[in-house]
Backbone as CSV, one residue per row, in Angstrom:
resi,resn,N_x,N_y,N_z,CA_x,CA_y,CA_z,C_x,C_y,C_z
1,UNK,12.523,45.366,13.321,13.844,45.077,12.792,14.076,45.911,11.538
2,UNK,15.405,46.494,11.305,15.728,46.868,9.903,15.863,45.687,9.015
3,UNK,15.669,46.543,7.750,16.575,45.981,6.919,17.485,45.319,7.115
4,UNK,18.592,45.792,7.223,20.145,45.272,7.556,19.944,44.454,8.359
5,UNK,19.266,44.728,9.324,19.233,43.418,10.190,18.605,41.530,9.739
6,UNK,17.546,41.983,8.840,17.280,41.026,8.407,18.073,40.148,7.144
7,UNK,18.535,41.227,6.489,19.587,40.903,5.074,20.696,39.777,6.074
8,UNK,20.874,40.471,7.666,22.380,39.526,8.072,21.576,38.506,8.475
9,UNK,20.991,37.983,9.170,20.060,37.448,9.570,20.050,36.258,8.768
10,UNK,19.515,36.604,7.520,19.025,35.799,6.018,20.654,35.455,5.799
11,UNK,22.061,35.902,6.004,22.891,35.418,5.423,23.614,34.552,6.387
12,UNK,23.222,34.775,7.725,23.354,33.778,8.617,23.039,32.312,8.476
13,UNK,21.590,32.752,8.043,20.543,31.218,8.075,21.551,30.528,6.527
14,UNK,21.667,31.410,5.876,22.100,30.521,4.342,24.039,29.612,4.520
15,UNK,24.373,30.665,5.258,25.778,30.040,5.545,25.735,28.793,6.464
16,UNK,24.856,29.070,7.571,24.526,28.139,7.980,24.071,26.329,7.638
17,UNK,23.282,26.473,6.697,22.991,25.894,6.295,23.053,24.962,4.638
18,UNK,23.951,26.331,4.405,24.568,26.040,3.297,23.785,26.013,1.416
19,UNK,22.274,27.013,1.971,21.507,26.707,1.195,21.819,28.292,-0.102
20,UNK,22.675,28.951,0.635,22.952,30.210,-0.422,22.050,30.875,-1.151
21,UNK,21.671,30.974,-2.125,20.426,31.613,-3.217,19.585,30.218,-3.612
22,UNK,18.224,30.492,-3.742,17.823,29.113,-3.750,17.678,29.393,-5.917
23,UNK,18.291,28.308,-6.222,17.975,28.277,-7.943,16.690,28.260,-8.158
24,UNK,16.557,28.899,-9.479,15.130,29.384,-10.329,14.682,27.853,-10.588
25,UNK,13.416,27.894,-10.415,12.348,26.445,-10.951,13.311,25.863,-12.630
26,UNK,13.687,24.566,-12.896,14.022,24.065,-14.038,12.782,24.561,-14.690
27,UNK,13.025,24.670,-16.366,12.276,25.007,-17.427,11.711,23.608,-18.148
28,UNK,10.895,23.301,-18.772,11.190,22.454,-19.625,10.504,22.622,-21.268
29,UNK,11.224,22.248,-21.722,10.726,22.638,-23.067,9.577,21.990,-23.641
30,UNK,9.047,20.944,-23.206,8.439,19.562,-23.569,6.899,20.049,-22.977
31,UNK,5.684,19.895,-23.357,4.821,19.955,-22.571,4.433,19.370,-21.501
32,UNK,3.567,19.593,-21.065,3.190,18.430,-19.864,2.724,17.271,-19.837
33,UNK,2.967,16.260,-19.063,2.618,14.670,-20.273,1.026,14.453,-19.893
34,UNK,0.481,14.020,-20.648,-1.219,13.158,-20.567,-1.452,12.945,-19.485
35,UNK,-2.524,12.510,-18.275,-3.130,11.738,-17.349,-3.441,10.614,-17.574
36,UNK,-3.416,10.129,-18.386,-4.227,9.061,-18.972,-5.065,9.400,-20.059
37,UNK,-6.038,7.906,-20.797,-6.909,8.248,-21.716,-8.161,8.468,-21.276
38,UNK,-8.920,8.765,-22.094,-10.318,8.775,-21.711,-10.632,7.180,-21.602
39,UNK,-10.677,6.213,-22.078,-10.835,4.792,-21.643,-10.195,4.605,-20.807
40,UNK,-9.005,4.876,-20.159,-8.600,4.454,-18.998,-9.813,5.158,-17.859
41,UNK,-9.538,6.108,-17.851,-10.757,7.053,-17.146,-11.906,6.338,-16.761
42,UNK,-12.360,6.174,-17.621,-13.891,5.416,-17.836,-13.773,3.854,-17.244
43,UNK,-12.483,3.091,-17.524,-12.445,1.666,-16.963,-12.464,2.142,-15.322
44,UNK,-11.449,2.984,-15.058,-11.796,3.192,-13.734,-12.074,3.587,-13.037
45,UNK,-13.253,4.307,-13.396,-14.553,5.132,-13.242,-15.266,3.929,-12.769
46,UNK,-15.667,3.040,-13.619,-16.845,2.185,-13.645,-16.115,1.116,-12.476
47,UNK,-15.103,0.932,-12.439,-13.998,0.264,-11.007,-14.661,0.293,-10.065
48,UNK,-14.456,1.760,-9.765,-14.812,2.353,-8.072,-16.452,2.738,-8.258
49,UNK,-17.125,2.883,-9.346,-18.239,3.159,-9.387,-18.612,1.711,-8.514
50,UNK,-18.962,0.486,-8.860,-18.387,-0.848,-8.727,-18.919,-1.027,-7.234
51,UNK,-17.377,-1.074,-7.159,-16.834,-1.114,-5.731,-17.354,-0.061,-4.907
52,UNK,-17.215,0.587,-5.107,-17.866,2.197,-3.908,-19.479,1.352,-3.407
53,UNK,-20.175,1.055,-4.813,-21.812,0.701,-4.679,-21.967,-0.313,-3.984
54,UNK,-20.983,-1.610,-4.451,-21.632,-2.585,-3.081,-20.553,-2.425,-1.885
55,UNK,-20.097,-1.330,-1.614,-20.005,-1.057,0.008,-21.087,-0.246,0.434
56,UNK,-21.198,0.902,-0.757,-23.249,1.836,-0.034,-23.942,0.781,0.560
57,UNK,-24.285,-0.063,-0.501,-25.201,-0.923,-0.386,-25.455,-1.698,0.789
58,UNK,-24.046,-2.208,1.006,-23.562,-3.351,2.393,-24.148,-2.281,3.726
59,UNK,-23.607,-1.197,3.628,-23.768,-0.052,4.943,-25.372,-0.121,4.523
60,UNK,-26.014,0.381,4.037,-26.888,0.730,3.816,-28.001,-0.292,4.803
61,UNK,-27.401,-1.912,4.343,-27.920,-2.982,5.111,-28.063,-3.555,6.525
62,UNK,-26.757,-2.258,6.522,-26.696,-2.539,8.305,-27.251,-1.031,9.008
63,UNK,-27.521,0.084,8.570,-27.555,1.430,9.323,-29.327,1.231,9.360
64,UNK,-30.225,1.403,9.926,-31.866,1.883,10.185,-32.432,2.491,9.418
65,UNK,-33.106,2.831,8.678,-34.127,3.956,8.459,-33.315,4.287,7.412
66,UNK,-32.336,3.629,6.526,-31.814,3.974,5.001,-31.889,2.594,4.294
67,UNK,-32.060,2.892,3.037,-32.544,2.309,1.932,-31.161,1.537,1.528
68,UNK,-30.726,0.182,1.166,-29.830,-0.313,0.607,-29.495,-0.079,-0.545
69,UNK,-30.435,0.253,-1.613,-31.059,0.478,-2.857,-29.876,1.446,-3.024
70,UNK,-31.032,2.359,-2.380,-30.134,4.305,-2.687,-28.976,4.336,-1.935
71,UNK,-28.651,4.048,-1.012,-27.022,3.686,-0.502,-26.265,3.445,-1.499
72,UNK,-26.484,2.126,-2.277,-25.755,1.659,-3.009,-25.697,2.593,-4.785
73,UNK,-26.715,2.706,-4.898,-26.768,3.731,-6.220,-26.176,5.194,-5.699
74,UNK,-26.485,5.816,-4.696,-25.864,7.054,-4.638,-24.510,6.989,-4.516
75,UNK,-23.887,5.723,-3.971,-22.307,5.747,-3.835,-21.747,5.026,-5.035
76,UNK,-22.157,4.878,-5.759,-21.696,4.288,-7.542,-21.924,5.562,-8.271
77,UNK,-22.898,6.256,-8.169,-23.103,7.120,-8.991,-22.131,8.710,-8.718
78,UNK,-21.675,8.898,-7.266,-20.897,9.635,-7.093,-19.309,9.363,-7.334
79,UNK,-19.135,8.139,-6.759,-17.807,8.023,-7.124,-17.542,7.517,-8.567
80,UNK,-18.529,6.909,-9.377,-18.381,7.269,-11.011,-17.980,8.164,-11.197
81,UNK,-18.798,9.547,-10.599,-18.352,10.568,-11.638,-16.921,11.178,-11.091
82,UNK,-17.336,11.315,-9.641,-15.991,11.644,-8.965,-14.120,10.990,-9.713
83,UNK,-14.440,9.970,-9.728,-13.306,8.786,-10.235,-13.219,9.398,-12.111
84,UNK,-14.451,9.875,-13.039,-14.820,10.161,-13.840,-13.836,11.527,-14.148
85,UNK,-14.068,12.552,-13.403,-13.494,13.872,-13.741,-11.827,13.638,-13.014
86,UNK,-11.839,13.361,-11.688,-10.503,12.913,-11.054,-9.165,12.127,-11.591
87,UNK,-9.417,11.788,-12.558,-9.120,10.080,-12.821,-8.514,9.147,-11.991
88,UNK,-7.255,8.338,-11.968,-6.865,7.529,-11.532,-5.710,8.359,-10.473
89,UNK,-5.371,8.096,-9.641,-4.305,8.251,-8.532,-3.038,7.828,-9.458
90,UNK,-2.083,8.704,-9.118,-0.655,8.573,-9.907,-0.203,7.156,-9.221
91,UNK,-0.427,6.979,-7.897,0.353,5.555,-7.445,-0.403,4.699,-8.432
92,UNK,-1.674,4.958,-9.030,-1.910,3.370,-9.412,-1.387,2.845,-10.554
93,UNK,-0.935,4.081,-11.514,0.138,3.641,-12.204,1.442,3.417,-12.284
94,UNK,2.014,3.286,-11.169,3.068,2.307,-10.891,3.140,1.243,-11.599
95,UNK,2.497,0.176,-11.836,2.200,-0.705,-11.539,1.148,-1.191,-12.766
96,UNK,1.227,-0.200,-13.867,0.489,-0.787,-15.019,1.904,-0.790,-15.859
């Protein structure tokens, strides 16, 4: 295809649809806001650390030839840190 062909093409699709030139990204003057604190972080870090461990643990109790122990510590200790650097999911502050 040429050029030209695609330029009409592209002014087809925009009339069409009515979408014309698409506007430049808004600016904002303001920085970008916080994630949270580091204590929030850490409360819910230690949450899912928590929770994550006695589900390892529970699996751990039902699968053969694995340790409940280390089930349960390796899945506290990952999703600590995981939950740790990640922090909290934007839905969960909805709702604080």
């Amino acid at each position: 295809m040429a050029d030209d062909d695609i330029e009409r093409l592209l002014r087809e699709v925009a009339g069409v649809t009515g979408s014309g030139t698409p506007a430049p990204p808004p600016t904002s003057a303001s920085p970008p806001a916080r994630m949270g604190s580091i204590r929030g972080r850490v409360v819910f870090a230690i949450g899912a650390g928590v929770v994550m461990g006695v589900g390892g643990w529970f699996v751990g109790l039902i699968l053969p030839f694995l340790g409940a122990g280390s089930m349960g510590t390796g899945a506290a200790l990952g999703s600590f840190v995981t939950a740790l650097v990640a922090g909290a999911p934007r839905w969960l502050g909805r709702w604080q």
